[in-house]
C-alpha positions as CSV (number, residue, x, y, z in Angstrom):
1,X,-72.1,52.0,-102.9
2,X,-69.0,49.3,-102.4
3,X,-69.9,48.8,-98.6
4,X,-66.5,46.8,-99.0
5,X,-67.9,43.8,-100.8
6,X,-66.5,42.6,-103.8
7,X,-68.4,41.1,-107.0
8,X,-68.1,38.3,-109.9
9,X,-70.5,38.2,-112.4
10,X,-70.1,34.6,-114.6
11,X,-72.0,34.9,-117.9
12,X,-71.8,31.9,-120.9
13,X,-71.6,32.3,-124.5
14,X,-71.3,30.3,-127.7
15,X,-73.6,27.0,-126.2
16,X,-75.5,26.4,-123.1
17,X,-74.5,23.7,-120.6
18,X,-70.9,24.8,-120.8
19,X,-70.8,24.5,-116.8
20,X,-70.7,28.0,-115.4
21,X,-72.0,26.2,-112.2
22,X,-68.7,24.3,-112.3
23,X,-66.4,27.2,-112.7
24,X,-68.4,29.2,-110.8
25,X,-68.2,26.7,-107.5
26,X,-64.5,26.5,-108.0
27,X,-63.5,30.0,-108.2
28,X,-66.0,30.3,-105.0
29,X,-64.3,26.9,-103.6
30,X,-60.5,28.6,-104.5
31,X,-61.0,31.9,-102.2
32,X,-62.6,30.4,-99.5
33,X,-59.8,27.9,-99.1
34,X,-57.8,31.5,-99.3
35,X,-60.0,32.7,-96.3
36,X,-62.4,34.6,-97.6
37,X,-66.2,34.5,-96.9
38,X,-67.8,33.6,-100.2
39,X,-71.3,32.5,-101.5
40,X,-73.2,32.1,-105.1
41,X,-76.0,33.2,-106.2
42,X,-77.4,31.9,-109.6
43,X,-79.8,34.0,-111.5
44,X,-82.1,32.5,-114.4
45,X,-83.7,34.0,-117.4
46,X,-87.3,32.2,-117.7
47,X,-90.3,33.2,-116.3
48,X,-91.6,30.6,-113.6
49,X,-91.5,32.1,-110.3
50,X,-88.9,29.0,-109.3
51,X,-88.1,25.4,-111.0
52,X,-90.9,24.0,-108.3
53,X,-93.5,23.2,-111.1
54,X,-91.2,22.1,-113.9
55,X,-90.5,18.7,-114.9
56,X,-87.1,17.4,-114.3
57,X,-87.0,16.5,-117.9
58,X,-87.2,20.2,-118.5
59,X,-84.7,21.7,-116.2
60,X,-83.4,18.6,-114.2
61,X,-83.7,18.2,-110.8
62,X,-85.4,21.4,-108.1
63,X,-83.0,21.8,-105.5
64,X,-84.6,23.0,-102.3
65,X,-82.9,24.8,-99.6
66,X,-82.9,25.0,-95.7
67,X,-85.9,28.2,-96.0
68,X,-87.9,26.3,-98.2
69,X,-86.7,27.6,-101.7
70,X,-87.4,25.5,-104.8
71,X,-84.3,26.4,-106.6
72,X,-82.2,25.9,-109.8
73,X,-80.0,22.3,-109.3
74,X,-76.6,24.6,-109.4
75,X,-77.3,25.9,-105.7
76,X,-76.6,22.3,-105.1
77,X,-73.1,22.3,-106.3
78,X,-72.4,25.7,-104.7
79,X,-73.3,24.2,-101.4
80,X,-71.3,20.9,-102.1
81,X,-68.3,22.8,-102.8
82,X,-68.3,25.2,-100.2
83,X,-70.2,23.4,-97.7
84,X,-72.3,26.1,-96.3
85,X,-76.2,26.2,-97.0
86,X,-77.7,28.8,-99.4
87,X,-81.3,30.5,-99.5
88,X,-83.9,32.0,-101.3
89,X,-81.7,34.6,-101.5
90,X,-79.4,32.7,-103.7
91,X,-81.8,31.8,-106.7
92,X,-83.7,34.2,-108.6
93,X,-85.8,34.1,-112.1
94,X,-87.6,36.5,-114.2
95,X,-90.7,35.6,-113.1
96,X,-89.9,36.7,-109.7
97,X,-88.6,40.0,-110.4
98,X,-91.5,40.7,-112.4
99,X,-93.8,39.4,-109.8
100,X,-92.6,41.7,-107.3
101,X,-92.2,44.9,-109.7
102,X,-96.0,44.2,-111.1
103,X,-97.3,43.8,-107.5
104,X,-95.7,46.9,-106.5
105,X,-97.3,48.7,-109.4
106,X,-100.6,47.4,-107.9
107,X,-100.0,49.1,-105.1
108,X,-99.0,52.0,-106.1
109,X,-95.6,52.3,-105.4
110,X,-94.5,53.9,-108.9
111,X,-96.5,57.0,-107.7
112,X,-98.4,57.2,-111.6
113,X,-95.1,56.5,-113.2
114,X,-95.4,54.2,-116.3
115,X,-93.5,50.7,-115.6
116,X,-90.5,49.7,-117.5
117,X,-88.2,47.3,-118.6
118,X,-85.6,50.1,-117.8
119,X,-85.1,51.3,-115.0
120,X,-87.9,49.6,-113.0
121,X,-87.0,45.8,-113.9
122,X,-83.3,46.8,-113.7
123,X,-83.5,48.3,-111.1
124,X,-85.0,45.2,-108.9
125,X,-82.7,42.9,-110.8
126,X,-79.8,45.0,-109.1
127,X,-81.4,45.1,-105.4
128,X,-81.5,41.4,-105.5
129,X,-78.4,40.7,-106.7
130,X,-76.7,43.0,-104.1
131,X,-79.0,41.4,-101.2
132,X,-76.7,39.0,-99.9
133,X,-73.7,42.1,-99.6
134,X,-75.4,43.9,-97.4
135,X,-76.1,41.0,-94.6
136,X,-72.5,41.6,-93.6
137,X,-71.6,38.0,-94.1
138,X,-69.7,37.8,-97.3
139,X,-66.4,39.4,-98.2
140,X,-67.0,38.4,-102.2
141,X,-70.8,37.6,-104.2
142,X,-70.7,35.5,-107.3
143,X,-73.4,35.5,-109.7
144,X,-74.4,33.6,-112.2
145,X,-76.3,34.4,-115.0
146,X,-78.2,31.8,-116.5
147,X,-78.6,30.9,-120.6
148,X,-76.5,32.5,-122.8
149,X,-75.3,36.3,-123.7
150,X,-77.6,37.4,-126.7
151,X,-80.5,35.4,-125.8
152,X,-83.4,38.1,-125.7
153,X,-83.9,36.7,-122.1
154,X,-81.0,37.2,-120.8
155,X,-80.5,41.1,-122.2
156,X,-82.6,42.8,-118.8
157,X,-80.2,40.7,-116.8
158,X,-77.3,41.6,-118.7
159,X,-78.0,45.3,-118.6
160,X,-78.6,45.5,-114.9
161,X,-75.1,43.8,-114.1
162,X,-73.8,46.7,-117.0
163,X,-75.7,49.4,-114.5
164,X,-74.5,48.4,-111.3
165,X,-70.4,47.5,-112.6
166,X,-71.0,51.7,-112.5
167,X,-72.8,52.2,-109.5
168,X,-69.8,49.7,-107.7
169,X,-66.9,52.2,-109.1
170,X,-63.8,50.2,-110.1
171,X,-61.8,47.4,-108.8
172,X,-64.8,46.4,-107.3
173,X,-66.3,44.3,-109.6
174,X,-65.2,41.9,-112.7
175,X,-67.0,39.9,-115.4
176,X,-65.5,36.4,-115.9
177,X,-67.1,35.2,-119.0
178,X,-67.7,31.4,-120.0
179,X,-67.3,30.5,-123.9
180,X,-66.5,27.2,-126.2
181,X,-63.0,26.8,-128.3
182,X,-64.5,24.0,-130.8
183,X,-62.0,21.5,-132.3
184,X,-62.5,21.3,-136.0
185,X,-61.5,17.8,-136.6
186,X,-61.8,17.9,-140.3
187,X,-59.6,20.8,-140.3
188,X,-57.5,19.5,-137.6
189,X,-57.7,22.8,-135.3
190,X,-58.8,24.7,-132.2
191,X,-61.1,27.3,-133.4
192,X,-61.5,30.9,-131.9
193,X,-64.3,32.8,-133.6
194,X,-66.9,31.5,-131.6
195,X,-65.5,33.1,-128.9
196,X,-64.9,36.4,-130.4
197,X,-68.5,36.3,-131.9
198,X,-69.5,35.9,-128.3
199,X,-67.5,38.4,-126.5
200,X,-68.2,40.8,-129.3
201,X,-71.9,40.3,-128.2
202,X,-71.2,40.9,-124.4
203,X,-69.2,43.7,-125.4
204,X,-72.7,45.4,-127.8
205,X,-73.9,44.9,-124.6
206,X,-71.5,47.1,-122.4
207,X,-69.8,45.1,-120.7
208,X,-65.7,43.9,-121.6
209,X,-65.1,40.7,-119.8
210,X,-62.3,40.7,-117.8
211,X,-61.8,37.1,-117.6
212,X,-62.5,34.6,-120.4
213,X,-62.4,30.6,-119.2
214,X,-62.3,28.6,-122.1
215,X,-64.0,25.3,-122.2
216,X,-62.3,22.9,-124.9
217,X,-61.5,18.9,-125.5
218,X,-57.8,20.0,-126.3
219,X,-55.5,22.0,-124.6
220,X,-54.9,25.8,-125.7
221,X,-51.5,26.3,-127.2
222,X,-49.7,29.6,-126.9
223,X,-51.0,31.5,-129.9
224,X,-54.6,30.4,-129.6
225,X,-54.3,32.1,-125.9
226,X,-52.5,35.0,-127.8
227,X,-55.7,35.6,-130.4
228,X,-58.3,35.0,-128.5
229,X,-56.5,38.0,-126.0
230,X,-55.9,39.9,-128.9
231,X,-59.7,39.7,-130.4
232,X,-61.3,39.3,-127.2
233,X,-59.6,42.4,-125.4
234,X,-58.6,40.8,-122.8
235,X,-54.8,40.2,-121.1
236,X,-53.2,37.5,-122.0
237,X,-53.2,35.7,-118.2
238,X,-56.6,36.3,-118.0
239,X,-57.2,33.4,-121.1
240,X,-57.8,30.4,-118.9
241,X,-58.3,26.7,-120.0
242,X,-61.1,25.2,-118.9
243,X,-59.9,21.2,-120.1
244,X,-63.1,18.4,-119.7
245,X,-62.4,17.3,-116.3
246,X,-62.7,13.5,-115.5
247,X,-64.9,14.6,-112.3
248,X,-66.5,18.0,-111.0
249,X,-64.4,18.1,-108.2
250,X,-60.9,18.0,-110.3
251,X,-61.8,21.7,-111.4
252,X,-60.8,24.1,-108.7
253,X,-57.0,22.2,-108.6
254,X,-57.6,22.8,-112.8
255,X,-58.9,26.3,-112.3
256,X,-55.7,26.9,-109.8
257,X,-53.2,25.7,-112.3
258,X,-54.6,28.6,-114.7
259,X,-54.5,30.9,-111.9
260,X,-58.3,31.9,-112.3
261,X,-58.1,32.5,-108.5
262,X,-55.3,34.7,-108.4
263,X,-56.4,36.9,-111.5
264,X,-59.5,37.6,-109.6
265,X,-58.0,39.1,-106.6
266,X,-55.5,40.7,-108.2
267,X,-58.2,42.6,-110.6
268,X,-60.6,43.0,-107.6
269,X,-57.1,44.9,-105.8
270,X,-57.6,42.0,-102.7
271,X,-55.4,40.9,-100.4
272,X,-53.7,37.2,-101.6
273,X,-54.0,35.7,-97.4
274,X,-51.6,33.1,-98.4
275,X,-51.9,30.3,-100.6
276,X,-55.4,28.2,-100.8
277,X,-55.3,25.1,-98.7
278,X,-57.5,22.5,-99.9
279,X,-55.9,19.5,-98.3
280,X,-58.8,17.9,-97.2
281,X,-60.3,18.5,-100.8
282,X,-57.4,16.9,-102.2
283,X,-57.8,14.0,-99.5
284,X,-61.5,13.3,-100.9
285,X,-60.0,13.8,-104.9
286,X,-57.3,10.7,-103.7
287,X,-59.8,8.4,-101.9
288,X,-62.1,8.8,-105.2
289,X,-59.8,8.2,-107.5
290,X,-58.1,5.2,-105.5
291,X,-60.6,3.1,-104.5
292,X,-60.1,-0.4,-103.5
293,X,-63.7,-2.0,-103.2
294,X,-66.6,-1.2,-105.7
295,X,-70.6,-1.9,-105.4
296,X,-73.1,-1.8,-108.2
297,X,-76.1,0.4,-106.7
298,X,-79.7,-0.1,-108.9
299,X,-80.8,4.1,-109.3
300,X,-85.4,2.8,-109.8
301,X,-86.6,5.7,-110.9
302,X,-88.8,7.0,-113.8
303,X,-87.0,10.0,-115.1
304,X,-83.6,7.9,-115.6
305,X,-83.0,8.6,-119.4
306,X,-82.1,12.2,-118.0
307,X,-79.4,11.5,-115.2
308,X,-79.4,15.5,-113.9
309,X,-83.1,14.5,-112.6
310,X,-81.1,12.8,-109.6
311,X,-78.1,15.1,-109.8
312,X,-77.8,15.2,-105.8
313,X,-78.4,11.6,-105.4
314,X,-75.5,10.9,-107.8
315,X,-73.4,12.9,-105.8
316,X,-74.0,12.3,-102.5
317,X,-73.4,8.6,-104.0
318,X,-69.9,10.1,-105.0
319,X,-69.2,11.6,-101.4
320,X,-70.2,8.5,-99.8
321,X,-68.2,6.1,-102.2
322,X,-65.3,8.0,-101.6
323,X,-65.4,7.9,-97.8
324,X,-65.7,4.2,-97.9
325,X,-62.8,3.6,-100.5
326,X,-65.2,1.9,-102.6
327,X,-66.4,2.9,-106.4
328,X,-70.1,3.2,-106.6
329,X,-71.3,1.7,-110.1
330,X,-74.7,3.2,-110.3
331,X,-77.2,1.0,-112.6
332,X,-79.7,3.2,-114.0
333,X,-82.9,1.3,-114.5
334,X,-86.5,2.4,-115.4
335,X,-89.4,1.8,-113.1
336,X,-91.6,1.5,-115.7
337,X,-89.5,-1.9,-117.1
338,X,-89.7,-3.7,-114.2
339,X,-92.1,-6.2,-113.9
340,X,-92.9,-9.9,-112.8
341,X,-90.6,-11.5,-115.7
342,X,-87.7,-9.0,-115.7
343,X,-87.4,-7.9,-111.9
344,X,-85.1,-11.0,-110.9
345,X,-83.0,-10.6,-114.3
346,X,-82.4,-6.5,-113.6
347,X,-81.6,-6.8,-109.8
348,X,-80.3,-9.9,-108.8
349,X,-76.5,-8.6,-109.6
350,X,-76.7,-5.6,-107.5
351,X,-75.4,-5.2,-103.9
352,X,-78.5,-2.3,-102.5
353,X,-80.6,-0.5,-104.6
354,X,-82.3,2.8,-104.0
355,X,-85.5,3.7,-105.4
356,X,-85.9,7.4,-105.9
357,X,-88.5,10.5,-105.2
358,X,-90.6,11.6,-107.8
359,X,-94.7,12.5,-108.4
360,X,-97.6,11.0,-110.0
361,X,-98.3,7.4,-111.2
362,X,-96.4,6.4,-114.4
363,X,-93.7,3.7,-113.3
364,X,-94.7,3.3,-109.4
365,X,-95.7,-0.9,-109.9
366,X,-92.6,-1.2,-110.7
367,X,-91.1,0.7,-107.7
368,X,-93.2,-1.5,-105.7
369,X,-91.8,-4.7,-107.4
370,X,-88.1,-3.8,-106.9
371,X,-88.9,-3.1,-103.5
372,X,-91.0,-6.6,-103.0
373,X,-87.8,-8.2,-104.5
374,X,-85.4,-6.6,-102.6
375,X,-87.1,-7.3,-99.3
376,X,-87.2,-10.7,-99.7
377,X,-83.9,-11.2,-100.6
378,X,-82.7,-9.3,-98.0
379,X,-80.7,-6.6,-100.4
380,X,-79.8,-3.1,-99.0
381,X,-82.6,-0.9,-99.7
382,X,-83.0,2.7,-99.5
383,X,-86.0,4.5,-100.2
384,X,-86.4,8.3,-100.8
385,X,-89.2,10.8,-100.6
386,X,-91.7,8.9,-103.0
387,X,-89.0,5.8,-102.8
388,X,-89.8,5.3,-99.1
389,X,-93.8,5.4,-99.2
390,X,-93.6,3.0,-102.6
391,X,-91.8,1.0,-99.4
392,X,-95.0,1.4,-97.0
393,X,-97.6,0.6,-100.1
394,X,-95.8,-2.9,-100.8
395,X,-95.1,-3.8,-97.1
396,X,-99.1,-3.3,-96.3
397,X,-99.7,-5.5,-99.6
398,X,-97.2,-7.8,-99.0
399,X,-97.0,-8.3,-95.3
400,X,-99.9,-7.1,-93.4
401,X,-102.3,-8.4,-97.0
402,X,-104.1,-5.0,-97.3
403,X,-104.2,-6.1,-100.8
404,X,-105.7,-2.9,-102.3
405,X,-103.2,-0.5,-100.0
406,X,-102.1,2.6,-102.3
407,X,-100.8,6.0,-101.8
408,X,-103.8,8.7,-102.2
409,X,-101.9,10.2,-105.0
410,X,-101.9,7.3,-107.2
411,X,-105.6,5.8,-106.3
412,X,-108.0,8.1,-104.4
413,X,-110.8,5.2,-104.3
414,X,-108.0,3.1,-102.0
415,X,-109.9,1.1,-98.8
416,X,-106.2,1.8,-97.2
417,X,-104.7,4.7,-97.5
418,X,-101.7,4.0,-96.3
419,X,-100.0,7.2,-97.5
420,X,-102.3,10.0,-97.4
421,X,-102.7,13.7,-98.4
422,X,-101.2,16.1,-95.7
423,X,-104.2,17.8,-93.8
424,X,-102.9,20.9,-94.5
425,X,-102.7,20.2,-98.6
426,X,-106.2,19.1,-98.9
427,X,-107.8,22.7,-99.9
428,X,-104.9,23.7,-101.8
429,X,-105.4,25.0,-105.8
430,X,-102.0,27.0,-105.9
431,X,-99.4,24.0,-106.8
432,X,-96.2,26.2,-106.9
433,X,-94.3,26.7,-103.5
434,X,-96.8,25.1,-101.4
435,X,-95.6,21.5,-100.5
436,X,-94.3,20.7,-97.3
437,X,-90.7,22.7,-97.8
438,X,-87.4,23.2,-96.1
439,X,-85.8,21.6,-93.2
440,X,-87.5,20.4,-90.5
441,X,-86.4,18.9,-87.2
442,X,-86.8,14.6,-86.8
443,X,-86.7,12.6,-83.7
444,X,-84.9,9.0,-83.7
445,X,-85.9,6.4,-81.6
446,X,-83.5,4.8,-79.7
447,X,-82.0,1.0,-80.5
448,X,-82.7,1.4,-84.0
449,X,-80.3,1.3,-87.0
450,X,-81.4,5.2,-88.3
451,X,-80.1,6.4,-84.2
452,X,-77.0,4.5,-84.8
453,X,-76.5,6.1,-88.0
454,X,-76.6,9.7,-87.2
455,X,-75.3,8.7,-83.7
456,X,-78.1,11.1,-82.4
457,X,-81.7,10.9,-81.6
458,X,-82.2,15.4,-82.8
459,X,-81.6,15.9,-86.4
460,X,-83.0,18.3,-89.1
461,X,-83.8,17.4,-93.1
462,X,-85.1,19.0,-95.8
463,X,-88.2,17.5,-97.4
464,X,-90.5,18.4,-101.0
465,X,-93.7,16.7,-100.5
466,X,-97.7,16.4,-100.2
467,X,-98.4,13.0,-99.1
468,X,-97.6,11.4,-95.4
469,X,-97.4,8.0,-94.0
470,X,-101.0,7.5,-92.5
471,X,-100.9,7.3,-88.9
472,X,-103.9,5.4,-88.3
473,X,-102.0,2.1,-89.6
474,X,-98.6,2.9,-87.8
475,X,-99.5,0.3,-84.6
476,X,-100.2,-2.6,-87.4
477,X,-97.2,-1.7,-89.0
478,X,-95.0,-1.7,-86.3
479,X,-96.8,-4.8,-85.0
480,X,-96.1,-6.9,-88.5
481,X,-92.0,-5.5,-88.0
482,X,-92.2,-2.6,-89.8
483,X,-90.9,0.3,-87.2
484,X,-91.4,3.9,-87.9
485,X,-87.5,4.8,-86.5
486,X,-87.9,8.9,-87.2
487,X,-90.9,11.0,-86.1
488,X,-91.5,14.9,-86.4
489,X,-91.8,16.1,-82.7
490,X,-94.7,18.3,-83.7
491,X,-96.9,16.8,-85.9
492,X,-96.1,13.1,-85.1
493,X,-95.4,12.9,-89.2
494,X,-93.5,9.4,-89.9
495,X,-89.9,10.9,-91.3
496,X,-88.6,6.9,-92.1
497,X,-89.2,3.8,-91.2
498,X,-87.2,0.8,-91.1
499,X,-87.7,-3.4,-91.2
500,X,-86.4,-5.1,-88.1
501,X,-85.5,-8.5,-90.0
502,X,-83.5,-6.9,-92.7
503,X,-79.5,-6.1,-92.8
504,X,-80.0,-2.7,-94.4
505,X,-83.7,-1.9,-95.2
506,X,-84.2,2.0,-94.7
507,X,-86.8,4.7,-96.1
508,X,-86.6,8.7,-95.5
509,X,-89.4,10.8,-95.8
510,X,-87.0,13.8,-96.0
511,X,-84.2,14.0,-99.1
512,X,-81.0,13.6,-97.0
513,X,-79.3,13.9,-100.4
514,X,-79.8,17.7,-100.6
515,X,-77.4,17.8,-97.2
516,X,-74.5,16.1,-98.9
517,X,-71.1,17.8,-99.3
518,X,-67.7,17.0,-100.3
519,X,-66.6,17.4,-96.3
520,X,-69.9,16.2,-95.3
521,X,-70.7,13.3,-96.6
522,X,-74.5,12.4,-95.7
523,X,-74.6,9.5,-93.0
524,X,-77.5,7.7,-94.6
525,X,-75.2,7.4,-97.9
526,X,-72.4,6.6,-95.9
527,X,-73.8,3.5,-94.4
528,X,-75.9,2.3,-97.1
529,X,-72.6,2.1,-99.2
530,X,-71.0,0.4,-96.4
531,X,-73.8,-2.3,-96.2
532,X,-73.8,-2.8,-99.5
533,X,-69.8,-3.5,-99.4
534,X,-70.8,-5.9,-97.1
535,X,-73.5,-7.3,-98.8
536,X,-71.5,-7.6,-102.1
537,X,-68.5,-10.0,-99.8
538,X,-70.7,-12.2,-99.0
């Protein structure tokens, strides 16, 4: 069954939110700078069909991908550390597999047979998880599986990576499992049995890791690596210390201090192709940690008490600080506090402020107040998704003096409408997977500051929406000076608009943060940084 392709499997133990992501991104980051084709796939134990209809308090922020996929927000770090983009293909839940096994039984596919757990659910757990090896492109799948080993979730997952480590034959497939060495500071000690507890539960399971990475505050002396080998089965070079990091990105340099890189292709009986060059990563690691100006950047949003509800927009931040030498000091401040007595106290001290996507009512006034103040004091502004039509609402209040302009999501009974449903939303009931999803291609008009930006007038975003700018108030906007600077060339859909007095004023119906890498930093980001440098010498 090899077909020549190679597989990881990354489980967790002991604790959730260890960072398999992380780890996982790294070791992917580590052989590809060794030359070999390499992609993620994460898959997740609960039973949506995606993360589209979850609130980002629940499972932070829904990642969506070039084809439209509402995914899990670690598909975002796999395609910031490898920069190359990732698909349906490379998030899968529970409720999809049983979606797809329970439609088939509608149709008759089992030919009478009765449907089960084993080897029908298994069995589609493995054809997914073997998908992307048989397009040819990859020389080595990861896969992550989400939540943590003994979870009664996880166990279908679990047993179908079990099932298939036979149908693979060996060398050509490992396990690298994730667990916790707690410090006891009371007792003034690292402590292994955690660990063993959690490897003796993988192992119930059938499956020996072959590769432990253990995550812990203090650094694993010789003996500690020596017992949890011992306990854990496992060889001694293949107990690697996962320290807490000071950013993402200083893991794969941490992860090839332990080797992690070279265990794996010497397990999986590979090829070495020379040592990993990752001098442009290290270039990025020395601009970030070196940086000569710094900004304070206001986050408005309404989920900000949970900061991986804006995970990409945080990083993309990161890329784009580190490009312009310049630490960005992001403010974090709650739409729902601003208001006519506190707006001027809160954002005053800031050099740009973005306001960010999200849905539904709570919190937008005070969108529309940071955005009123920012205007008129002429502070870089950058609007996103929901950020750039709270833009639209308060320029046809402010400017044009359609006093009663609202979004049709947030007042239905509005005389202007200046950001309406989508035609093609109206008749929808079905909420999951049916916004406006994936990339699509923008036009830019030429002379305006989004063209000089992108240095372009073609380029293609990827958007998560219902509502659109209103076209039947675009000529009075553009005649009061606000211009509409990216249109879709087939549906004539405003994709941002811009102010024409204003140093920096910028809003993107599209989330150009899902497009930012490490080697890629987003342009948008880029520039808004830059002007708020600018903004902040003055």
């Amino acid at each position: 069954m090899s077909s020549g392709v190679k597989y990881v499997f990354v489980t967790g133990g002991v604790t959730s939110s260890l960072g398999k992501g992380i780890v996982a991104a790294s070791l992917a980051k580590l052989l590809q700078a060794r030359g070999y084709r390499v992609t993620i796939q994460k898959f997740d134990p609960y039973l949506n069909i995606d993360p589209g209809t979850l609130n980002p308090y629940e499972h932070g922020e829904c990642y969506v991908t070039d084809d439209g996929a509402e995914t899990d927000l670690d598909l975002g770090h796999y395609e910031r550390f490898l920069n190359i983009p990732t698909s349906q293909a490379n998030n899968v839940t529970t409720g999809r597999i049983y979606n797809t096994v329970i439609t088939k039984e509608r149709q008759g596919a089992f030919l009478g047979k009765t449907v089960q757990v084993i080897p029908h659910i298994t069995d589609e757990i493995k054809r997914n998880i073997t998908l992307l090896g048989e397009t040819g492109e990859f020389d080595i799948i990861i896969t992550e599986i989400g939540g943590c080993v003994g979870d009664i979730e996880s166990l279908p997952f679990v047993e179908a990576v079990r099932q298939l480590r036979w149908d693979l034959g060996p060398n050509n497939s490992l396990v690298v499992h994730l667990t916790l060495v707690p410090y006891l500071k009371s007792a003034g000690e690292l402590k292994t049995k955690p660990t063993q507890h959690s490897v003796k539960q993988l192992s119930e399971s059938g499956i020996q890791p072959d590769i432990l990475v253990c995550r812990t505050e203090h650094p694993l002396p010789i003996e500690i690596r020596k017992k949890v080998a011992q306990f854990c089965n496992v060889q001694i070079n293949s107990v690697i210390e996962a320290m807490d990091a000071e950013t993402i990105y200083d893991v794969p340099l941490l992860m090839r201090k332990e080797k992690l890189d070279e265990r794996v292709i010497s397990k999986l009986k590979l090829p070495t192709k020379g040592e990993p060059v990752l001098d442009s990563w290290k270039e990025f690691l020395g601009k970030l940690k070196n940086p000569i100006d710094e900004v304070n950047i206001g986050l408005v949003g309404k989920y900000v008490e949970l900061k991986d509800a804006y995970k990409s927009i945080v990083e993309a931040f990161i890329h784009a600080g580190a490009v312009n030498e310049c630490k960005v000091n992001l403010k974090w401040i709650s739409s729902e506090s601003l208001n006519d007595e506190t707006i001027s106290q809160v954002l005053k001290s800031l050099d740009g402020v973005l306001v960010a996507p999200g849905f539904g009512e709570r919190g937008i006034e005070g969108k529309i107040n940071a955005i009123k103040f920012v205007r008129e004091n002429k502070i870089p502004f950058f609007g996103i998704c929901l950020g750039m039509q709270c833009a639209v609402v308060e320029f046809a209040r402010n400017v044009l003096h359609l006093k009663e302009a609202a979004s049709f999501e947030m007042n239905p009974d509005t005389p202007y409408p200046v950001i309406d449903i989508m035609a093609d939303q109206k008749d929808l009931t079905m909420k999951g997977g049916t916004m406006r999803l994936g990339a699509y291609p923008c036009e830019l008009k030429k002379g305006t500051k989004a063209f000089s930006i992108y240095g372009k007038n073609k380029i293609s975003e990827r958007h998560r929406h219902r509502y659109e700018f209103n076209n039947q108030y675009l000529a009075q906007f553009e005649a009061g000076g606000m211009i509409a600077s990216g249109l879709n060339p087939d549906s004539g859909l405003v994709e941002m608009v811009e102010i024409k007095d204003h140093p920096w004023f910028i809003g993107a119906q599209f989330h150009p943060e899902l497009k930012s890498t490490v080697l890629n930093p987003h342009p948008l980001f880029v520039k808004f940084i830059k002007a708020a440098r600018d903004y902040s010498k003055k």
